[in-house]
N, C-alpha and C positions, 0 to 999 in steps of 0.2 A: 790562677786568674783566668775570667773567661775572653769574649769576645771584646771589644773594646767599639764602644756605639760613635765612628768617628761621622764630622759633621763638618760643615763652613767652616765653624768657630771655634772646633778645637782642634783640626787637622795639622795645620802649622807643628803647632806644641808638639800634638802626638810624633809625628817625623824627626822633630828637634830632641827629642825627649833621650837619643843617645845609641840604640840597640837597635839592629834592623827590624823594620814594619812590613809585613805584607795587609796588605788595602783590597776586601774583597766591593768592588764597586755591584750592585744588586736592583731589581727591585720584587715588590711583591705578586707584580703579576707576572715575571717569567718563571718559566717552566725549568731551562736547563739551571736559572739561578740554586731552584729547590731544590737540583740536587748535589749540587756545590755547599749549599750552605751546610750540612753535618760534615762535610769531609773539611770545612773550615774550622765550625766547634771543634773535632777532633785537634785539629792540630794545633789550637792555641792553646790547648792543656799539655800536648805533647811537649809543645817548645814552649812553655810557661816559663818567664821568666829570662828567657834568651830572647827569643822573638815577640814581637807586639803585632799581635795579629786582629785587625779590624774589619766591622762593616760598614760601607757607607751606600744609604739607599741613594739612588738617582735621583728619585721623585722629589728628594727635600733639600739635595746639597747642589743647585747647581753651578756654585763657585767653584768647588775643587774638581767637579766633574768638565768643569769649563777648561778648568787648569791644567787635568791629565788629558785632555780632548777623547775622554770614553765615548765611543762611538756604539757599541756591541758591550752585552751583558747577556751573562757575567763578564768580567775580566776582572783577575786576580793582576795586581802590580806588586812589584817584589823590591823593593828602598832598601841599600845601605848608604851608610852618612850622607842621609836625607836625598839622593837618588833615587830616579828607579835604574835597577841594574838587570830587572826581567818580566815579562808579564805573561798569562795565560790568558786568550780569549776563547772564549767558549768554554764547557762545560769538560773536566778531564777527569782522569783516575787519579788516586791519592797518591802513588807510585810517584806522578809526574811533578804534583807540588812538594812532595818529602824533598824529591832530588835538588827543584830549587830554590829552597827553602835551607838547605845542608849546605848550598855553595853559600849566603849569607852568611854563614855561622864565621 
């Protein structure tokens, strides 16, 4: 399974849905987002099926982006039983989300 396109309207569900979520919050015109987003692709194939690893742009969602009060993007949010239990802001190495991304397991 790839990335998962979360939004307003499906974001609830997705968190509800049972298995930990990381929520890469994004949008098109940052810079350090572009480089986050392959080291995200990667790792929703890596943890397929364990983890539910989503995008949500800024520009389109600003209910849930209301709700996590993202201020700075990227930020990666890291949910277990529909928490957040970690976040990354700014733009990091793959090293630093495998680690936690391992503690959700």
């Amino acid at each position: 399974m790839s990335v998962v396109n979360v939004s307003d309207a499906n974001y609830k569900e997705v968190l509800a849905a049972g298995q930990p979520v990381v929520l890469d919050f994004w949008a098109e015109w940052c810079g350090p987002c572009r480089m986050v987003s392959p080291i995200i692709d990667e790792l929703a194939e890596e943890y397929d099926g364990r983890i539910t690893v989503g995008k949500v742009n800024v520009d389109e969602n600003d209910t849930v982006v209301a709700e996590y009060g993202i201020r700075n993007i990227p930020t990666v949010l890291f949910f277990k039983d529909g928490q957040v239990v970690d976040k990354q802001v700014g733009a990091g190495q793959k090293a630093a989300f495998v680690e936690k991304m391992n503690k959700l397991l």
